[in-house]
PyMOL Python script that loads the backbone (N, CA, C, O; Angstrom):
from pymol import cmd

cmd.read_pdbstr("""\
ATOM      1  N   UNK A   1      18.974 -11.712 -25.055  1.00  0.00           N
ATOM      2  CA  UNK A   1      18.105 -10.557 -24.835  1.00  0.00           C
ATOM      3  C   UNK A   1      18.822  -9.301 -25.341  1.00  0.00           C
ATOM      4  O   UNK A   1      20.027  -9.116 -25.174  1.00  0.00           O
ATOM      5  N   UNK A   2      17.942  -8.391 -26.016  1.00  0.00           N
ATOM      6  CA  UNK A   2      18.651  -7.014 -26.313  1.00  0.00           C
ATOM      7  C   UNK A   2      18.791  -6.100 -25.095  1.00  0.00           C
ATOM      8  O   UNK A   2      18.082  -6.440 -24.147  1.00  0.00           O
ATOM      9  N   UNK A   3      19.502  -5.083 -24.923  1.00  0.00           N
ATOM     10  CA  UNK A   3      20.400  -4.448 -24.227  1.00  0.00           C
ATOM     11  C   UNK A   3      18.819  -3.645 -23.993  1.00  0.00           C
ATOM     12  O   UNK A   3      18.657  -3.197 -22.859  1.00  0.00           O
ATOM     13  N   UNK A   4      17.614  -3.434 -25.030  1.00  0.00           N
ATOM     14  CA  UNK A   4      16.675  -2.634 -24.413  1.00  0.00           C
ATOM     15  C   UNK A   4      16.009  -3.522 -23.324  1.00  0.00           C
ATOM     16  O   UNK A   4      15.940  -3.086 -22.175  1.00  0.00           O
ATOM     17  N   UNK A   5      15.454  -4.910 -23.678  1.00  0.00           N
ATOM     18  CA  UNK A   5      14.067  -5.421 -23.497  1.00  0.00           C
ATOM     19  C   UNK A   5      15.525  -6.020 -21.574  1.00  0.00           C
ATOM     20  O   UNK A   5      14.905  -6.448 -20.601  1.00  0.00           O
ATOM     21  N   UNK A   6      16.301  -5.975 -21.503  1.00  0.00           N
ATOM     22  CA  UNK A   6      17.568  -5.746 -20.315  1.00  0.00           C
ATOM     23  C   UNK A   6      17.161  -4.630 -19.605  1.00  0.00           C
ATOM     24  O   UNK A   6      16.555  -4.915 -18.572  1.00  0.00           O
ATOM     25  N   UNK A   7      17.321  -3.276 -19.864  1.00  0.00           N
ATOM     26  CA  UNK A   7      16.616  -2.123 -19.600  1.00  0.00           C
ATOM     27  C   UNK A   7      15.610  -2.120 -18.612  1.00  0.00           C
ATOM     28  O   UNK A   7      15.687  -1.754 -17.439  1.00  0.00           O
ATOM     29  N   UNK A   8      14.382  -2.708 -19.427  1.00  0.00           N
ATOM     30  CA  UNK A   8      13.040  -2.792 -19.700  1.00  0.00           C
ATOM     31  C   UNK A   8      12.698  -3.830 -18.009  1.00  0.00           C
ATOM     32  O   UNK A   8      11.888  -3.638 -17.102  1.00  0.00           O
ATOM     33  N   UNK A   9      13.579  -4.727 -18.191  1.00  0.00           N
ATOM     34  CA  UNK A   9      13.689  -5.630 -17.370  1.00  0.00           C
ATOM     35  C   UNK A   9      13.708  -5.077 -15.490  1.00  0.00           C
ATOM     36  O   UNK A   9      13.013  -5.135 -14.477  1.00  0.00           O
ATOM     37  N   UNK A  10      14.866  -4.617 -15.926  1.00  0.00           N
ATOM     38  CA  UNK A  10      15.639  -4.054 -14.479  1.00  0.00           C
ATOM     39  C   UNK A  10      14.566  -2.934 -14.294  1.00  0.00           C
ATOM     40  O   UNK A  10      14.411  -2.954 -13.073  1.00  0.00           O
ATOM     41  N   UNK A  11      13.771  -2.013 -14.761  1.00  0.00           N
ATOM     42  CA  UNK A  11      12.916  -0.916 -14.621  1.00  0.00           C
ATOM     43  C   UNK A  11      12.070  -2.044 -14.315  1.00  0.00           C
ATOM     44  O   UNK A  11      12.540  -2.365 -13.224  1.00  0.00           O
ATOM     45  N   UNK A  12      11.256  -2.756 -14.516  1.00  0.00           N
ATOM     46  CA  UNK A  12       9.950  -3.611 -13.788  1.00  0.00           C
ATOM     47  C   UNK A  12      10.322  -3.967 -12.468  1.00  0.00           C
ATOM     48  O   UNK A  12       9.653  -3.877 -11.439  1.00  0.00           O
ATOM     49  N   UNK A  13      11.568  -4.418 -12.645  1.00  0.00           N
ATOM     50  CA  UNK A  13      11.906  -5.182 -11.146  1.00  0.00           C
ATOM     51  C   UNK A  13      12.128  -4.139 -10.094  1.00  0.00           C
ATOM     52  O   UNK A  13      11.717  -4.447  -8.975  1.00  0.00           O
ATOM     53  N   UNK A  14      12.743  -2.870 -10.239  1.00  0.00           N
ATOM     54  CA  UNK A  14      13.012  -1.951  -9.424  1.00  0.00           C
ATOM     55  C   UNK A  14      11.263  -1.541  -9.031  1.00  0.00           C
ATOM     56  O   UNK A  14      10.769  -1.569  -7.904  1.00  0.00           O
ATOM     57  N   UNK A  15      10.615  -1.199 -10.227  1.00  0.00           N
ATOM     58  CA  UNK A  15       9.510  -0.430  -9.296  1.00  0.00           C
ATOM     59  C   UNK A  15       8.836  -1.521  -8.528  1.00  0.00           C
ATOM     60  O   UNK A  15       8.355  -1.093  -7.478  1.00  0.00           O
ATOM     61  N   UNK A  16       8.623  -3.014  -8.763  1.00  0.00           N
ATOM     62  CA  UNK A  16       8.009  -3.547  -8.257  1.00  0.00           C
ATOM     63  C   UNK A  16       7.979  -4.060  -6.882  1.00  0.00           C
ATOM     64  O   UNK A  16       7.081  -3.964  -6.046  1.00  0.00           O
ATOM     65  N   UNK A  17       9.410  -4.760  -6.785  1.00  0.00           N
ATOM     66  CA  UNK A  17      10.272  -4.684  -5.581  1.00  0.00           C
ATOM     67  C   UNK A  17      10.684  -3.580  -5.148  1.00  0.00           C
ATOM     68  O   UNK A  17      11.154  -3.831  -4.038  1.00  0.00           O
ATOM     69  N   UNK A  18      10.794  -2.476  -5.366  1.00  0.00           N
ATOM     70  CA  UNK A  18      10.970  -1.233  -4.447  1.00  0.00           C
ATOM     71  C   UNK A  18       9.346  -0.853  -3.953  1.00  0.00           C
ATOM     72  O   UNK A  18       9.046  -0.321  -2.884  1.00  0.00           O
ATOM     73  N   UNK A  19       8.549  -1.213  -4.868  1.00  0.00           N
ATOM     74  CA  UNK A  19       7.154  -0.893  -3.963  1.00  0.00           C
ATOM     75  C   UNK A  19       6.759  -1.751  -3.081  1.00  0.00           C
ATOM     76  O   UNK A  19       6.037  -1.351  -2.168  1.00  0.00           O
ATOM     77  N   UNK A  20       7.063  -2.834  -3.140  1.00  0.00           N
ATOM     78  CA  UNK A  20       7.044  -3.827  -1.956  1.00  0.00           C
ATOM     79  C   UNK A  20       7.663  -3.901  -0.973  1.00  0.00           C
ATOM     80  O   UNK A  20       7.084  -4.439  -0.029  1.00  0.00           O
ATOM     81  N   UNK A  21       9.276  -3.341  -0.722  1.00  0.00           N
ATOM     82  CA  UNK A  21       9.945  -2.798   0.244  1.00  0.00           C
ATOM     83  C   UNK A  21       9.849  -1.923   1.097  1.00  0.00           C
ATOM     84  O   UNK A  21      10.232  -1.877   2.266  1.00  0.00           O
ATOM     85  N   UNK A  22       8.981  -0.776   0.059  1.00  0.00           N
ATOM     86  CA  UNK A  22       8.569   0.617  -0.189  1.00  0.00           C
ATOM     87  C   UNK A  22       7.452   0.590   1.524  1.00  0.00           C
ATOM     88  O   UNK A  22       7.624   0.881   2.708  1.00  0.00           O
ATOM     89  N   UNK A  23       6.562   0.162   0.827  1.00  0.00           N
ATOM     90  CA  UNK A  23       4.816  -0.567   1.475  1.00  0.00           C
ATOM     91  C   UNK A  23       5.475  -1.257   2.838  1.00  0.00           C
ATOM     92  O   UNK A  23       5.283  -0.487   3.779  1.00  0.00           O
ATOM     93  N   UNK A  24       6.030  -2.187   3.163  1.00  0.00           N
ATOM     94  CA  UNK A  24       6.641  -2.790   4.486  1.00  0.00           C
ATOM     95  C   UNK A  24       7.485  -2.338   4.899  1.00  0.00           C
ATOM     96  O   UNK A  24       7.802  -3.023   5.871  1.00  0.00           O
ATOM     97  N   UNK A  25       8.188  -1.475   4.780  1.00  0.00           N
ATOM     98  CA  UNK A  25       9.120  -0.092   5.563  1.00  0.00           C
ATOM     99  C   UNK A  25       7.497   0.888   6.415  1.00  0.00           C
ATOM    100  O   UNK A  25       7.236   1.271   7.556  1.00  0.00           O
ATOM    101  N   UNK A  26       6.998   0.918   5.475  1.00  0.00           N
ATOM    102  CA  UNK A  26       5.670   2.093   5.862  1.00  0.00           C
ATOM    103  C   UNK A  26       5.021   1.760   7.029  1.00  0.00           C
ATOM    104  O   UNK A  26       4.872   2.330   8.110  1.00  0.00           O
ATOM    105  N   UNK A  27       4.628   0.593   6.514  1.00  0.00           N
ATOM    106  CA  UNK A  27       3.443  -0.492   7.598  1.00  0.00           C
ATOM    107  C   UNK A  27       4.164  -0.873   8.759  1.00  0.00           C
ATOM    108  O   UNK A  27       3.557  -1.139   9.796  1.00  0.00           O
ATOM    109  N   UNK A  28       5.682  -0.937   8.669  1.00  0.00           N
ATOM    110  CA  UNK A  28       6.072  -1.010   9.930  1.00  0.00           C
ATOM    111  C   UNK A  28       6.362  -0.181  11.196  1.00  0.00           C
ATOM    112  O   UNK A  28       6.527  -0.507  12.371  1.00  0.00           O
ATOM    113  N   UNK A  29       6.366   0.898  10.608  1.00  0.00           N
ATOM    114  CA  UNK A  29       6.472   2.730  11.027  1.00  0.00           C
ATOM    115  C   UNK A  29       5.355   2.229  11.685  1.00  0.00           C
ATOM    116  O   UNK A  29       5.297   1.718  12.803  1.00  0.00           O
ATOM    117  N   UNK A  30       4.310   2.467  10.723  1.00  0.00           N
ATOM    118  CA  UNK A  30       2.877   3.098  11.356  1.00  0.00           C
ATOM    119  C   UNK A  30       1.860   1.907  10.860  1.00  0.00           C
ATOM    120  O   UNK A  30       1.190   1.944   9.828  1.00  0.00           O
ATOM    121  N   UNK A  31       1.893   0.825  11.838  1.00  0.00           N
ATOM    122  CA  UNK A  31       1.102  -0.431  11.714  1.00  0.00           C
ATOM    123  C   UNK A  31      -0.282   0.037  11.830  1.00  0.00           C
ATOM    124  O   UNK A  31      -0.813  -0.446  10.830  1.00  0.00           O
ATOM    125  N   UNK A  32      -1.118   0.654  12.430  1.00  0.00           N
ATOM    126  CA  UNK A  32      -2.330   1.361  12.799  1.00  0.00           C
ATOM    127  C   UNK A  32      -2.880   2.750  12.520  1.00  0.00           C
ATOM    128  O   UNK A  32      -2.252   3.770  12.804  1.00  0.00           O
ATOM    129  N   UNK A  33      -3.961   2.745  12.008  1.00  0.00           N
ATOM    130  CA  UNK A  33      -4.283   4.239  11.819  1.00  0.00           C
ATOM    131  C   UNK A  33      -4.495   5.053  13.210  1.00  0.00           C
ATOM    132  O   UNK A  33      -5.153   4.734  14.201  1.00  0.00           O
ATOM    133  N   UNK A  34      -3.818   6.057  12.983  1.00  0.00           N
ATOM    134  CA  UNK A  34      -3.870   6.732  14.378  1.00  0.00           C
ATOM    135  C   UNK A  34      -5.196   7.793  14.912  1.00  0.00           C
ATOM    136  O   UNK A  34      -5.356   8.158  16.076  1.00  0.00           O
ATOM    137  N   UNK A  35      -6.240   8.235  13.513  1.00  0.00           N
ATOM    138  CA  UNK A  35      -7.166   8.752  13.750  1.00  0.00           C
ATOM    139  C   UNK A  35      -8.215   8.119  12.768  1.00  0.00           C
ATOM    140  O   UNK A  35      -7.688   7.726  11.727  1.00  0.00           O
ATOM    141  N   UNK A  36      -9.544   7.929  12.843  1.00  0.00           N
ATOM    142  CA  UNK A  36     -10.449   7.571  12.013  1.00  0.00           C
ATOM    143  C   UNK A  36     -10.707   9.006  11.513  1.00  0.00           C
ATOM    144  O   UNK A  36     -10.458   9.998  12.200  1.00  0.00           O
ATOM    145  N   UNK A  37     -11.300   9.054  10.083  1.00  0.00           N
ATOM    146  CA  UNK A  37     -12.240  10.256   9.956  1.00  0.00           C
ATOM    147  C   UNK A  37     -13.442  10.738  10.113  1.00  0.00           C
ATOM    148  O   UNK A  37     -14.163  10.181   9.286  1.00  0.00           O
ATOM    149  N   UNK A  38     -13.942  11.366  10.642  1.00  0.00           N
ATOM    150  CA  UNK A  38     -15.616  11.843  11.356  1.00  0.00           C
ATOM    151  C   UNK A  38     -16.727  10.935   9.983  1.00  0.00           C
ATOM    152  O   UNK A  38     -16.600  10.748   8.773  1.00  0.00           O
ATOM    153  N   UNK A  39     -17.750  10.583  11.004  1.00  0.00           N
ATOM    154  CA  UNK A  39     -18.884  10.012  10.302  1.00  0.00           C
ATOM    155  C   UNK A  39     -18.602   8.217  10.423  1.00  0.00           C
ATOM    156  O   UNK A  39     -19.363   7.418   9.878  1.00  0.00           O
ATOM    157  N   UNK A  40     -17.714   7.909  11.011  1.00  0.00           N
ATOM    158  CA  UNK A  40     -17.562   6.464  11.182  1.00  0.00           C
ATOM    159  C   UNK A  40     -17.746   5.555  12.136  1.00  0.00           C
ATOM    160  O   UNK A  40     -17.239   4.434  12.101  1.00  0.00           O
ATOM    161  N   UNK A  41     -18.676   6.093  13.286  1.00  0.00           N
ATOM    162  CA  UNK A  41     -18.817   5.587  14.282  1.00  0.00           C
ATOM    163  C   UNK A  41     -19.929   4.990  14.785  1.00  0.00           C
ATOM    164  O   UNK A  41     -20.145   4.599  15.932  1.00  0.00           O
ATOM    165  N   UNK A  42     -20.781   4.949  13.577  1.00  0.00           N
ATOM    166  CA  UNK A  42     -22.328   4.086  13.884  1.00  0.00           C
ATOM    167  C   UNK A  42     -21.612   2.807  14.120  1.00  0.00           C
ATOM    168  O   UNK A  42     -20.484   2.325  14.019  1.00  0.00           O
ATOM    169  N   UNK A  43     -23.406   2.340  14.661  1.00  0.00           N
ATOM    170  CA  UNK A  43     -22.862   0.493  14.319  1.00  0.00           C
ATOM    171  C   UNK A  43     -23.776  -0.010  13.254  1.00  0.00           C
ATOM    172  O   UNK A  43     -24.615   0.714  12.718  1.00  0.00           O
ATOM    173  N   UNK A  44     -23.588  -1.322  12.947  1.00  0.00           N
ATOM    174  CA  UNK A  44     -24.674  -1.995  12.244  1.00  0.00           C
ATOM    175  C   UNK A  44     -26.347  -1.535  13.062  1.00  0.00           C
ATOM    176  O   UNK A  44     -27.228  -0.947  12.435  1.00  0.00           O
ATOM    177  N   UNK A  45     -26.488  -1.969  14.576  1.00  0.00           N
ATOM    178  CA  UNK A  45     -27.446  -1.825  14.952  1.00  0.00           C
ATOM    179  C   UNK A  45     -28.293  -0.671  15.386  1.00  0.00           C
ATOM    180  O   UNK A  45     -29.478  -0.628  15.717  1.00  0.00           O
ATOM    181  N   UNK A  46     -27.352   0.271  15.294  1.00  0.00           N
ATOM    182  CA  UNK A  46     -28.414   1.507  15.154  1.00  0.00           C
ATOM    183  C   UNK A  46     -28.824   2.287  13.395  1.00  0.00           C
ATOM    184  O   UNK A  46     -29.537   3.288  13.325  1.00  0.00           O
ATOM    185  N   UNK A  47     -28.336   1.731  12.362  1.00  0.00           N
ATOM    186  CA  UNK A  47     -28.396   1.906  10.960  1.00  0.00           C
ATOM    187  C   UNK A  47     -29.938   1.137  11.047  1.00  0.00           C
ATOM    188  O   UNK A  47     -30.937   1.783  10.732  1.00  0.00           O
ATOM    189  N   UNK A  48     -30.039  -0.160  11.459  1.00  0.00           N
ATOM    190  CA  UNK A  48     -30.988  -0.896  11.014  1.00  0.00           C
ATOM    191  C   UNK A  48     -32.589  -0.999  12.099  1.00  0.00           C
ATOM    192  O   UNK A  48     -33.598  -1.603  11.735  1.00  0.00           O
ATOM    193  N   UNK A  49     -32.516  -0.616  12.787  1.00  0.00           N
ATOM    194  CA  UNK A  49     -33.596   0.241  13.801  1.00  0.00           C
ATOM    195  C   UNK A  49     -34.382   1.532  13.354  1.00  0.00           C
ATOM    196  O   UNK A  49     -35.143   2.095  14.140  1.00  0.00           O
TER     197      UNK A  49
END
""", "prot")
cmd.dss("prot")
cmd.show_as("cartoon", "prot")
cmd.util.cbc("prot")
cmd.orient("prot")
């Protein structure tokens, strides 16, 4: 392998695996949303009535 497509290599693997590390560091903080945003509280059965 050339010293770029080496490079090239280690830059895919970092962002990919660091975003996956990244993402389950996060989700473990804050497993749950702590507020919904307004307008989300119908149900199915009053939409369809």
């Amino acid at each position: 392998m050339t010293p770029i497509a080496i490079t090239f290599l280690t830059l895919a693997l970092v962002i990919i695996w660091g975003g996956l590390i990244g993402s389950t560091i996060f989700l473990s903080r804050r497993p749950e949303v702590e507020e919904y945003p307004a307008g989300g509280e119908d149900s199915v059965h009053e939409r369809l009535e």
